[in-house]
C-alpha positions in Angstrom: 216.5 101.4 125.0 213.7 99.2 125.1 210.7 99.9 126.4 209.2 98.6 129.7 205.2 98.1 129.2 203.6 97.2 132.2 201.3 95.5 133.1 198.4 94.9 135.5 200.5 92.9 137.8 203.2 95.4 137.7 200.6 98.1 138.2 199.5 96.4 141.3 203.3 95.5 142.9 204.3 99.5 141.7 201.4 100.7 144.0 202.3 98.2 147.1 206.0 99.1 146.8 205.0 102.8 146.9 202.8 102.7 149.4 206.0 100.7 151.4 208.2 103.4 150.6 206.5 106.7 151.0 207.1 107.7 154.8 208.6 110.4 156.8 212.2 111.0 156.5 212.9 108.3 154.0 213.0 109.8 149.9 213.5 106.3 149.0 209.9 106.4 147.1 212.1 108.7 144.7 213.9 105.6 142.8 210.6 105.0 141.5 210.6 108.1 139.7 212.6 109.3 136.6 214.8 112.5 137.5 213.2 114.6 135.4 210.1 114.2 136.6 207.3 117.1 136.9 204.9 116.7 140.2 201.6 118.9 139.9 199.3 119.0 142.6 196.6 120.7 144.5 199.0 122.9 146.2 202.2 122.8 144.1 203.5 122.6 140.9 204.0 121.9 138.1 207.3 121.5 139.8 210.4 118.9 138.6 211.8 118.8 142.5 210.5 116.2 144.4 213.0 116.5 147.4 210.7 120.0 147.6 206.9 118.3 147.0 208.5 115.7 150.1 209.5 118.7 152.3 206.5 120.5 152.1 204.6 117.3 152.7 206.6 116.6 156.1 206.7 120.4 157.2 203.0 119.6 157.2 202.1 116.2 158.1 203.4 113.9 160.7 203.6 109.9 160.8 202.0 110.4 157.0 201.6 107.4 154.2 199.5 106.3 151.8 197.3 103.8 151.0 196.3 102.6 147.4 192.9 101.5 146.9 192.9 101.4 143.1 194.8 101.6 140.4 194.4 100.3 136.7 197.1 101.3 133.7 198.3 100.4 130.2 201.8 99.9 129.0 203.2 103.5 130.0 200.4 105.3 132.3 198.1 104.8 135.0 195.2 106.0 137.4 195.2 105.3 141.2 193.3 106.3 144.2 194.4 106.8 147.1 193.7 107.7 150.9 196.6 110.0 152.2 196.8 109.8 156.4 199.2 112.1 158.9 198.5 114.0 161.6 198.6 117.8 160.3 200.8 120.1 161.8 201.4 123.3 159.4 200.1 126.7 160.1 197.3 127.2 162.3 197.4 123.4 163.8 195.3 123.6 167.1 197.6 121.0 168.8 201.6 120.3 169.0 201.2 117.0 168.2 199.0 117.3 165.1 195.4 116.5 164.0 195.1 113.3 162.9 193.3 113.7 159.2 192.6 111.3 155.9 192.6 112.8 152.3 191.6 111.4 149.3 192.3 111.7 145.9 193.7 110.7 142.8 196.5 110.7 140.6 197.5 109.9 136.8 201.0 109.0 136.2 202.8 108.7 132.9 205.9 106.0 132.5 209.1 106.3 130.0 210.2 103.9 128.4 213.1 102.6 131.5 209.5 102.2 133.7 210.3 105.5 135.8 207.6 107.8 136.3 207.9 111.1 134.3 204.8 112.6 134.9 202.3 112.9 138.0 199.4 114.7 138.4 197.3 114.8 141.7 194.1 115.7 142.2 192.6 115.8 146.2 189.1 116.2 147.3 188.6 119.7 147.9 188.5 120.6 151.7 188.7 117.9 153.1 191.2 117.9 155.0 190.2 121.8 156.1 186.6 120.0 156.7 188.6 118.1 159.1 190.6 120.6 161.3 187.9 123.2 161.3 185.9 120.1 162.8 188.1 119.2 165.3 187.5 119.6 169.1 190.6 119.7 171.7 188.2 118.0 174.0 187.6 115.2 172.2 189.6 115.3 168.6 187.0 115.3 165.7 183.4 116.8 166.5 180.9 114.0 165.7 
């Protein structure tokens, strides 16, 4: 097999596509990954199920997606940041309909050689998205 080096470019339309296809309900965002691939993150992993990583992530977000506001790479790796938004609604939400939060945070992802992800590591600011909900007012959503 030959292998796929990417590129800047390709870094760049990899991020907009995944950004397109990670939402609620739709695992589509998995073809972008290889099958074998091992998620570790700030609450999971390392785990090589990402049908579980997504079903965590909708038992405790609502309406979530993310946005990618950098990313550079070589051939078979790359570095993004990201700002993750949903409106939490896992244990001890004060509302029914969520708390509308933003995370940030970043991720370093490793390709194979057919240009699948095999590898992805995340890494979220600490608290704050508990900074958030312990902030939050039922009057009048976030204190401020």
């Amino acid at each position: 097999m030959t292998a796929v080096a990417m590129t800047p470019d390709d870094w760049d339309q990899w991020a907009r596509r995944f950004e397109t296809l990670y939402r609620p309900a739709d695992r589509t965002w998995f073809s972008l990954f290889s099958p074998d691939v091992v998620y570790q993150g700030p609450h999971m992993g390392p785990i090589a199920d990402l049908g579980a990583v997504h079903d965590v992530t909708e038992s405790m977000f609502a309406g979530f997606g993310w946005v990618i506001t950098s990313i550079r790479g070589g051939p078979d790796w790359a570095v993004f940041e990201y700002e993750f938004t949903g409106s939490y609604i896992g244990p001890g939400s004060p509302t029914g309909d969520g708390v509308p939060v933003t995370a940030h945070g970043v991720c370093i992802i490793d390709v194979g050689p057919d240009g699948l992800v095999t590898a992805m590591r995340e890494y979220a600011s600490p608290g704050e998205v508990e900074g958030q909900l312990a902030a939050w007012r039922p009057d009048s959503g976030p204190a401020g």
